[in-house]
N, C-alpha and C positions, 0 to 999 in steps of 0.2 A: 504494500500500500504506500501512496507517497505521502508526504507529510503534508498537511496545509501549510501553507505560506502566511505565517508570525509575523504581526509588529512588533518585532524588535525593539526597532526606538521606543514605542510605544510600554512597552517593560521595560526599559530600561529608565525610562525617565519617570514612569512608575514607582519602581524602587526608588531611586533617589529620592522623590519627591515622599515618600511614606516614610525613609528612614529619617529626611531630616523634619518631617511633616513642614515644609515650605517648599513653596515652587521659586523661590527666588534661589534659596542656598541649593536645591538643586542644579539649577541654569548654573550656578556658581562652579559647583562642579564639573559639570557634564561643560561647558564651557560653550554656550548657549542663551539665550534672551530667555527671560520667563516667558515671555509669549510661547515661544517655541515649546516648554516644556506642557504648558497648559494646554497649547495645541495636538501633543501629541499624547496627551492624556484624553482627549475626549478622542481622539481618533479611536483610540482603543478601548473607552469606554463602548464607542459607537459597535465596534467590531465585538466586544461582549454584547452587548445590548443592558447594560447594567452599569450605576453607576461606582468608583472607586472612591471617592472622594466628596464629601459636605464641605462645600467652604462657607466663611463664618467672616466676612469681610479678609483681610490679609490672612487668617488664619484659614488653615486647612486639616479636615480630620477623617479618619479613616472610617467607612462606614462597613456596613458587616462584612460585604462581598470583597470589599478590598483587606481586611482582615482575614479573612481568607486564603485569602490568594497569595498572600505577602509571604510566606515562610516556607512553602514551597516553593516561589519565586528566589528566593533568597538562596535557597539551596541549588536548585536547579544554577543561576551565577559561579558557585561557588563549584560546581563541578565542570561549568567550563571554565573558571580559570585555572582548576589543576590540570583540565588536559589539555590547554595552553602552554600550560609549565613545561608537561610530561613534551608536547610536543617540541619545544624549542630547547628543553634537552635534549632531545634526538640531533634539531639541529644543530646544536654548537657540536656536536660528534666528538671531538676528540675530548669533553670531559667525562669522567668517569670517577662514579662516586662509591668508595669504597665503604664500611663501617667495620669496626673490627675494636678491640678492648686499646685500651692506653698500653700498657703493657708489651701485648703484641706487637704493636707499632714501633713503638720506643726499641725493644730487645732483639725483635726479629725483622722487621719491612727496614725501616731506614737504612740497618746495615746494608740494605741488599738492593735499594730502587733506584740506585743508578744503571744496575745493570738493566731496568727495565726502562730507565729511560734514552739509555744509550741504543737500547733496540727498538723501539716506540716512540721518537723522540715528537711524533704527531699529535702522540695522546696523553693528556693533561689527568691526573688524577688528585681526585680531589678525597683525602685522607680523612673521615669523621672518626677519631678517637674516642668513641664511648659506650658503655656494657647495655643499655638502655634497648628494650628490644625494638628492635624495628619494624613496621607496619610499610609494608610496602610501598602501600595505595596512596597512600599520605605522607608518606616523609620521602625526600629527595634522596634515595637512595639506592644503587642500581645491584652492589650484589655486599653480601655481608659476609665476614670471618666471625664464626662463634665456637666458642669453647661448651661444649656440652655434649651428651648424648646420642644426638647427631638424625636425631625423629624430630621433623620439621614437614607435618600433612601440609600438602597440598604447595609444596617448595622443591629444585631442585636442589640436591647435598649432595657433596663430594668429600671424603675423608682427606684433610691433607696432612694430620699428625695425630699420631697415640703420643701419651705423656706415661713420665715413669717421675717418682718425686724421691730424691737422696737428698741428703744433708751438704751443704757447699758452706765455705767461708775461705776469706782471704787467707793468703799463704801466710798470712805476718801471724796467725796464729797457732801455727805449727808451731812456733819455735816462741813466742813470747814469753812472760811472767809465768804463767801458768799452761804450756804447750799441750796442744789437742794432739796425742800420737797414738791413743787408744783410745776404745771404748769407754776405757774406766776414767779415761778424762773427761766427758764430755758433761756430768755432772757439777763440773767447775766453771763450767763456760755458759755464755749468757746468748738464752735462744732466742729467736726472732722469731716472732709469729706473725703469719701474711693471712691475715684473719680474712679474704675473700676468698680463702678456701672452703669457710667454713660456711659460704652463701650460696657456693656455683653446685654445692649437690653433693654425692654422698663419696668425699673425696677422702682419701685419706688425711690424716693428722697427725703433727707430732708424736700423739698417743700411740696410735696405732704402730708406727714406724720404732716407736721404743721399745713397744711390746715383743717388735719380732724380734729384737735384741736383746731381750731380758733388760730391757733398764725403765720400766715403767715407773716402778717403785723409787729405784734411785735419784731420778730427774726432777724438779717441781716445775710441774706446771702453769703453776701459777704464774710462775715469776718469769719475767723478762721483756722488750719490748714486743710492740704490738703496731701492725700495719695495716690500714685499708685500703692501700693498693701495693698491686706485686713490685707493680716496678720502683716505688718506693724501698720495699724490702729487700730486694735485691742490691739496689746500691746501698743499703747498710749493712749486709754481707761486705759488698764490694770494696766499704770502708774498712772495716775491719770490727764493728758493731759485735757482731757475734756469729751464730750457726745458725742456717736457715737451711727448712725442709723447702728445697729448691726444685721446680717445675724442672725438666728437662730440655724443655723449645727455649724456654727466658732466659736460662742460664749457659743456655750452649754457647753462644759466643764468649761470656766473660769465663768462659772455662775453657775455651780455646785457646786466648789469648793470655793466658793461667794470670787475669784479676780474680779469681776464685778457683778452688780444687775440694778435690771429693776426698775426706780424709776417712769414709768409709764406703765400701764398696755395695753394701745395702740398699737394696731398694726397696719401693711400693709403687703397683700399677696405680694410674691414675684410676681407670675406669671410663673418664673423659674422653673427647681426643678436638680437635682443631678443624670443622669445616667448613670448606668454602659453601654459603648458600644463596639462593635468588631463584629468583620467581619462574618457569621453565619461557615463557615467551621471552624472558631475559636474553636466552641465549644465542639468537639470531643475531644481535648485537655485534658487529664486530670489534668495536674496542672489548667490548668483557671476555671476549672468547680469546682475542691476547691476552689481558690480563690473565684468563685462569690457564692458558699455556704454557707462559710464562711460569707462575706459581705455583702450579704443580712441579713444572720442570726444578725449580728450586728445592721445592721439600723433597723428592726425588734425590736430591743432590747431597 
């Protein structure tokens, strides 16, 4: 069926005129003569056959039918200007809007997006560092990195890392006042807890990592500092703060580059793991489909 052909103008100056209930600050707006605006208010009156508007000398007020109309009109607006949005993100093309945790970005991307700028150098990405979930349809955002579980209905996921969690701390701790060289030292030493372990789901914990060591008893828990975010607690590792039960992905580089070392060789599976996710009509996109070429080929690496 084809659509009738809408006064446009005729809603449009509608709205304005209902929200600011004056036909002059409308015209103000819309950048138009009140005549104009009044004009094409009754155009459209005519075209319902109903009136929108009692006016009341300069005053103007909403009568039932334009109370009506108003809030579905408003919304109706508002969905075309997201897929205005949506559209003219398509066109600017080479930006490309990632979302992905603070952490990840800071420990893992940056080290590594030259190389993807160096191979891409068309396509601009636009980095949103936050844990916050994402809603596709509404927030500017074209494909997402999330740490979880990795069950996302009605989304494509692709696995890019399993995590494993051991203890790291600077090397100036091996050998200081009080040197970490055993087990039986680590009672001495002051742990770090990255307390958004204890949000992301059913991760392991200090506890549990001391348990498989027999040193639950021995350790207090209680005591020592406390972080609400990883990448925080990683660089108080990195200073020399204390022992952190360190993620695997966060700490691979400063354990490469030995700002940190594993003075025990114990692990704990996360359970978690690292996936890239977005929406499956996402993936026609050709900036996104380099980007996740790209980033797989990395976590690969």
């Amino acid at each position: 069926m084809s659509r009738p052909l809408l006064p446009l103008g005729g809603f449009r100056a509608f709205e304005a005129a209902a929200r600011h209930l004056s036909f002059a600050r409308a015209a103000e707006e819309l950048r138009v003569t009140p005549a104009a605006i009044s004009h094409q208010v009754r155009t459209l009156e005519d075209y319902l056959g109903v009136a929108l508007f009692r006016r009341s000398g300069r005053r103007v007020l909403l009568t039932e039918a334009g109370q009506i109309m108003l809030p579905d009109l408003r919304r109706s607006f508002d969905l075309m200007e997201a897929a205005m949005a949506q559209a003219k993100r398509l066109a600017a093309g080479g930006i490309l809007t990632v979302s992905m945790s603070p952490s990840f970005a800071a420990k893992w991307l940056m080290p590594r997006i030259e190389r993807f700028r160096a191979r891409h150098p068309d396509i601009d990405l636009r980095i949103d560092a936050d844990v916050r979930l994402v809603d596709f349809a509404a927030n500017e955002v074209d494909i997402v990195i999330r740490y979880g579980p990795g069950r996302y209905p009605g989304l494509d996921s692709v696995l890019l890392f399993e995590e494993e969690l051991f203890p790291v701390c600077s090397p100036r701790l091996l050998s200081g006042p009080t040197p970490l060289r055993t087990l039986a030292d680590l009672p001495q030493q002051m742990l770090l807890h990255d307390e958004t372990i204890n949000f992301a789901g059913p991760i392991p914990s200090w506890r549990v990592w001391l348990q498989r060591v027999g040193l639950e008893q021995a350790v207090d828990l209680s005591r020592g500092l406390r972080f609400t975010a990883t990448v925080t607690a990683t660089q108080a590792a990195v200073d020399g703060h204390g022992v952190l039960l360190g993620r695997s992905l966060i700490v691979a580089d400063d354990l490469a580059a030995g700002r940190l070392v594993r003075p025990f060789a114990e692990s704990c599976p996360a359970g978690f793991g690292y996936y890239l996710v977005h929406p499956p009509q996402a993936a026609a996109r050709a900036n996104l489909r380099a980007f996740v070429d790209w980033i797989m080929e990395e976590a690969r690496g």
